[in-house]
C-alpha positions in Angstrom: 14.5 -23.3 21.0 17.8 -24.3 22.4 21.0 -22.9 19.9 21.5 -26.6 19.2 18.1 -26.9 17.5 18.1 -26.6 13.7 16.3 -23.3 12.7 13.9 -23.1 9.9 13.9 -20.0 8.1 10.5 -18.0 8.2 8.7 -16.8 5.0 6.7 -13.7 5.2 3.4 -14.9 6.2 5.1 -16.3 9.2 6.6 -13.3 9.8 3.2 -11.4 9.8 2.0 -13.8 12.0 4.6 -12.2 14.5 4.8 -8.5 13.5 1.8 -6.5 13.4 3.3 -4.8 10.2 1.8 -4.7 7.0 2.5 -3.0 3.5 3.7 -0.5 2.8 5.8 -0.4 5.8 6.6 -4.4 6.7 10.2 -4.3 5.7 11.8 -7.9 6.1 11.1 -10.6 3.6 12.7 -13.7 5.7 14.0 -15.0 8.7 17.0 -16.9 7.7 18.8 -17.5 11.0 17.6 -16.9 14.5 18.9 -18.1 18.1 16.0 -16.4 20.6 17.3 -14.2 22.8 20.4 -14.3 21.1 20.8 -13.5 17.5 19.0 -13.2 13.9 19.3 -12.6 10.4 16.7 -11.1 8.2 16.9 -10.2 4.2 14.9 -7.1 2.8 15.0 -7.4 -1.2 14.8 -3.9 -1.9 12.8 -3.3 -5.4 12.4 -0.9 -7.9 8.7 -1.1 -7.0 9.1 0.4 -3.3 6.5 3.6 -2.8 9.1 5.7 -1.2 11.1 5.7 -4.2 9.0 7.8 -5.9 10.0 11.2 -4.0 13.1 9.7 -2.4 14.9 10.7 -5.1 13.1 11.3 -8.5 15.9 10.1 -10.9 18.4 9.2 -8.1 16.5 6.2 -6.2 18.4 5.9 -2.6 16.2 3.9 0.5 15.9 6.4 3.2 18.4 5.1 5.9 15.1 5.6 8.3 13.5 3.0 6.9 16.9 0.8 6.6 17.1 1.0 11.0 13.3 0.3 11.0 14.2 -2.6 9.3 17.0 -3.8 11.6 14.4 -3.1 14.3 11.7 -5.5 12.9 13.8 -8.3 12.6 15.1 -7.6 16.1 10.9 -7.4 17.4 10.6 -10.9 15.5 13.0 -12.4 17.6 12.0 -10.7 20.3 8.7 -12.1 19.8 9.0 -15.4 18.4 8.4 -17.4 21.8 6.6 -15.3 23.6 3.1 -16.2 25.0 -0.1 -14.5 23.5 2.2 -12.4 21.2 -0.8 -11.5 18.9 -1.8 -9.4 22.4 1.9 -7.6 22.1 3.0 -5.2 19.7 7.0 -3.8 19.5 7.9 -0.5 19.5 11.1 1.6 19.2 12.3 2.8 22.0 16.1 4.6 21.2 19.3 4.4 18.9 22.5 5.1 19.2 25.4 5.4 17.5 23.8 5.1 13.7 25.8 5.2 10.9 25.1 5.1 7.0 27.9 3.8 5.4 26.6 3.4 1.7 23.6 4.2 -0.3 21.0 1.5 -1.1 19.6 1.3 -4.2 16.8 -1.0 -6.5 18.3 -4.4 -7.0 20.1 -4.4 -3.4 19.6 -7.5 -1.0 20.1 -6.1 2.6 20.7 -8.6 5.0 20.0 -7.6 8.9 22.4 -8.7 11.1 21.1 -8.3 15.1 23.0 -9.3 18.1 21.5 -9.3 21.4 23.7 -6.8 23.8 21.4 -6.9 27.1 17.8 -7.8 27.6 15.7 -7.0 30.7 12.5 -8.0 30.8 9.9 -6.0 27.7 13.0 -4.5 26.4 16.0 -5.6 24.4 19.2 -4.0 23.2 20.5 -5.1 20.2 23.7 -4.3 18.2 22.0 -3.9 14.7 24.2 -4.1 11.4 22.3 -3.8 7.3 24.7 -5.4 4.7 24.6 -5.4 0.9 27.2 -8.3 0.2 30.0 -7.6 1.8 29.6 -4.0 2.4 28.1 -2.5 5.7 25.4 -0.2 4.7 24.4 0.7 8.0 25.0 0.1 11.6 23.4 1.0 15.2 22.3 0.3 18.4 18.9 -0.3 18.8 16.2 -0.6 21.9 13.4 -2.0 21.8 10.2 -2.6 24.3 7.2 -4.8 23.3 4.0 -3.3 24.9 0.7 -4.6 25.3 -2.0 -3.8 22.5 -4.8 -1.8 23.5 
């Protein structure tokens, strides 16, 4: 897909069609934008309902920002493997961070939208500049590396 192509956003059984994630732990709802090899844009509703709200904190609900990078990371795998050949034979993995910073608490009722820019990619691995937004307000930010490895 060329950037001139018009993108259609991907719903989540297209996304598990790419990521080998499932519940509890898939952690993007949609595709909303995505030039390959370039860019994409991901939304995580985050719900009331979410299992690791129950001890994180009792009373005082707060995502753990963990789970917000490994959300920047699997919309950065699904473009990463979106066109590639026999992707159902590949699975992503995390391979580094750098520079991550939480710069708000998420809560229930927050819509984080994952922001990924491609900084350099070589090959099985790509490193992207990762940003998690609630509106306006940057809720996290990083630099993430990932490598997409063959399943055994």
């Amino acid at each position: 897909m060329s950037s001139s192509e018009e993108f259609t956003p991907l719903d989540l059984v297209q996304i598990q069609q790419i990521l080998p994630h499932r519940y509890p732990f898939l952690l993007v709802d949609r595709i909303v934008e995505m030039v390959p090899g370039e860019r994409v844009v991901a939304v995580k509703s985050v719900t009331a309902n979410e299992p690791f709200f129950q001890g994180h904190f009792p009373g005082y609900p707060v995502m753990p920002g963990v789970l917000i990078i490994e959300a920047l990371a699997q919309a950065g795998c699904v473009m990463m493997l979106h066109g590639m050949e026999d992707r159902e034979n590949k699975v992503p993995f995390f391979a580094g961070i750098d520079g991550c910073r939480f710069r708000r608490p998420v809560v229930p009722g927050d819509q984080l939208r994952l922001e990924l820019t491609v900084l350099r990619q070589r090959g099985i691995s790509c490193k992207m500049a990762a940003k998690a937004f609630v509106g306006e307000e940057l809720a996290a930010e990083a630099e993430i590396l990932a490598v997409v490895g063959e399943r055994t």
